[in-house]
C-alpha positions, 0 to 999 in steps of 0.5 A: 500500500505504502509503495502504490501511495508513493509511486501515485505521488511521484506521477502526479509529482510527474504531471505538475512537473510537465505542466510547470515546463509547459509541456502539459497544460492543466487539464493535459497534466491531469489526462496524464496523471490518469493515464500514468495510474492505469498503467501502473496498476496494468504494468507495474514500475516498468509500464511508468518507465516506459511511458515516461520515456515516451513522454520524455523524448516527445517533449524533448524533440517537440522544444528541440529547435523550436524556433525553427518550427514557429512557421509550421506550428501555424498549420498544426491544431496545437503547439508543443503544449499538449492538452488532455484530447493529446495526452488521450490520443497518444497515451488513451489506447496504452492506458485501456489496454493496461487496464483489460491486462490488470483484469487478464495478464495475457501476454497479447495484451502487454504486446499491444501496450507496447505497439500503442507507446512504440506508434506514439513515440515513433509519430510524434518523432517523425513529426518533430524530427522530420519538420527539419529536414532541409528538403521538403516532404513528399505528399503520399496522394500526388508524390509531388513536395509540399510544405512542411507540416502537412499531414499525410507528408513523408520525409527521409529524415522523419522515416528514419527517426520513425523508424529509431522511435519504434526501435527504442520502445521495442528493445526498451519493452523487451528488455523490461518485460524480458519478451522474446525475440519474436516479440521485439519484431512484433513491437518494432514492426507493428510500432512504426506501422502505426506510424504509417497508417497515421500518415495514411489516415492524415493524408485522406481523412484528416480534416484541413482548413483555409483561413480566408485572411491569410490563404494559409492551410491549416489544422486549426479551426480559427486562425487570424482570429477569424473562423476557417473554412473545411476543404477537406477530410472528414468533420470528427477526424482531427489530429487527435483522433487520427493519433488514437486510431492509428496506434490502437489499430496497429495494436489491434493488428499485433494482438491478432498476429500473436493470438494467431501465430501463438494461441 
């Protein structure tokens, strides 16, 4: 009891922590307080070592060269302060599957935690990493170069830091939860096809704005202090959405190859 008291301190410590950093907002340090308790009590001390490194290298890459990323910041919903519909849609998916692991310690279910950290972290790093490549990206429906910041985009510089994202949660999660080899590729494998299916789903069902002052195409919904208009995508799916769907879906997928392959 004493130890779960302490270790929930330490979280919550954990979220002041990052909304003092301006990391989290007030309500984004409270969704990650909540989603740091589920997976404690689904994965114990290791489960928090591993999300933390999640959180960790996103806030690191998300303040790395931010200077440099003001002008693409324009065309995302949110900055690099991340509210509670953010911390849900990368942490959501890792703290329900935590919970059904607490009542049912399977192993496909501890796989697919890790695939939901392994997507989020391999996104958020060939989002933030990627947006300074020198060349711009290429737009995965026309394959011509478009600007930076543009969902559905993919860069060499943002594949490879995919690529490094999901390999880090892989050996990490392995070594932690001491898996097998065939485990450590499922994690890899399903981790950075997350990603992909992120920049699929962003590519043609993301919504995206124009803003009638100044021509911009953007993610948000009021720029310029004037509402945008929607030129494409569907209405519900936003960015958060895509994040969540993207990873739980490539969770799902790894739960059902090792349910097959296993069972």
């Amino acid at each position: 009891m004493t130890q779960n008291l302490i270790l929930l301190a330490i979280i919550v410590l954990g979220g002041l922590a990052g909304y003092l950093e301006r990391s989290l907002s007030s309500n984004g340090a409270i969704a990650a307080v909540l989603v740091g308790a589920a997976v404690y009590f689904g994965f114990g001390v290791k489960g928090l070592l591993l999300l933390g490194i999640f959180f960790a290298t996103s806030s690191y890459w998300s303040k790395y060269k931010s200077t440099k990323k003001k002008e693409i910041e324009e065309k995302l919903a949110k900055g690099a302060t991340r509210d509670w519909r953010q911390v849900i849609a990368n942490g959501g998916g890792a703290a329900l599957l935590s919970i059904i692991y607490y009542f049912n310690q399977d192993i496909i279910w501890l796989v697919g935690f890790l695939v939901c950290v392994a997507s989020s972290n391999s996104d958020t790093w060939a989002s933030e990493i990627g947006t300074l490549s020198k060349s711009k990206p290429v737009y995965i429906r026309t394959l011509k170069r478009i600007e930076k910041g543009t969902s559905g985009a993919v860069s060499l510089l943002g594949t490879i830091a995919a690529i490094l994202g999901s390999l880090l949660i892989a050996l990490t999660g392995t070594w932690l939860f001491q898996l097998e080899l065939f485990h450590f590729f499922i994690i890899f494998l399903f981790g950075f096809l997350g990603n992909i299916i992120d920049t699929i789903f962003g590519a043609y069902y993301q919504q995206v704005y124009v803003c009638s002052k100044c021509g911009i195409e953007t993610e948000k919904k009021v720029h310029c202090e004037t509402p945008t208009k929607r030129i494409k995508g569907y209405h519900i799916v936003d960015n958060d959405m895509v994040n969540f769907l993207s990873g739980f879906v490539a969770a799902l997928l790894s739960i059902m190859v090792i349910y097959v392959v296993t069972k």
